[in-house]
N, C-alpha and C positions, 0 to 999 in steps of 0.2 A: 414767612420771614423774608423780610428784604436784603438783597446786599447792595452797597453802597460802596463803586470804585469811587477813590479817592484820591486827589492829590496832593503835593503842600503845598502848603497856605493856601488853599482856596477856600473863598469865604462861602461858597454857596454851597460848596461840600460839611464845614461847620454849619450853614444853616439849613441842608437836606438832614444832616444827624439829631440838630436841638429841635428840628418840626415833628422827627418819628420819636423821640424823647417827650415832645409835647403830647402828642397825638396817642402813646402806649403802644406805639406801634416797633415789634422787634426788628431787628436791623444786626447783620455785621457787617463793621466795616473794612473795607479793603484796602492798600493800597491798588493803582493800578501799573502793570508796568504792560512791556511790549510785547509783553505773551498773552496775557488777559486782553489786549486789543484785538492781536491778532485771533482770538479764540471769538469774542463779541464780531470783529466782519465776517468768518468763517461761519458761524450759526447763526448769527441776525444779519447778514448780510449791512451793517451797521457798521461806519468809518471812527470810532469814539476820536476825536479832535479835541473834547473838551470832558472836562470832569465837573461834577460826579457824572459818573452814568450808575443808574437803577434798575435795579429786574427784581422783579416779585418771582422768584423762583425761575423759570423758562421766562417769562413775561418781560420785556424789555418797557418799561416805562419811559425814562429816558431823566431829562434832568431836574432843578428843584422846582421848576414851574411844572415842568409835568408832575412831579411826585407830588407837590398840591394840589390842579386840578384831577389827578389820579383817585387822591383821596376824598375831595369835594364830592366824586358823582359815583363813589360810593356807597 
């Protein structure tokens, strides 16, 4: 299962959720605040600056271009 930090109004964050909604792929969504940042640089060594950020479980994918070409070469 995917989670998917989130912020508002972001559009690519709505279009990371209606791609895993397309696609049958499970997902919860998150917001993101400043604890969830600092927990994503402390174990991915990873600055989140922008949202959504994506992890397949441990897996950091990253945003909604990556969570397409993630699932493309599947």
């Amino acid at each position: 299962m995917l989670t998917i930090y989130t912020g508002e109004d972001c559009i690519f964050c709505e279009k990371a959720i209606q791609f895993c909604k397309d696609q049958n792929i499970k997902y919860a969504d998150m917001p993101i605040t400043e604890y969830v940042k600092a927990i994503i640089k402390f174990e991915h060594s990873i600055e989140a600056k922008t949202v959504p950020q994506i992890f397949n479980g441990e897996e950091y994918i990253g945003g909604y271009t990556d969570l397409v070409a993630w699932v493309e070469k599947s």
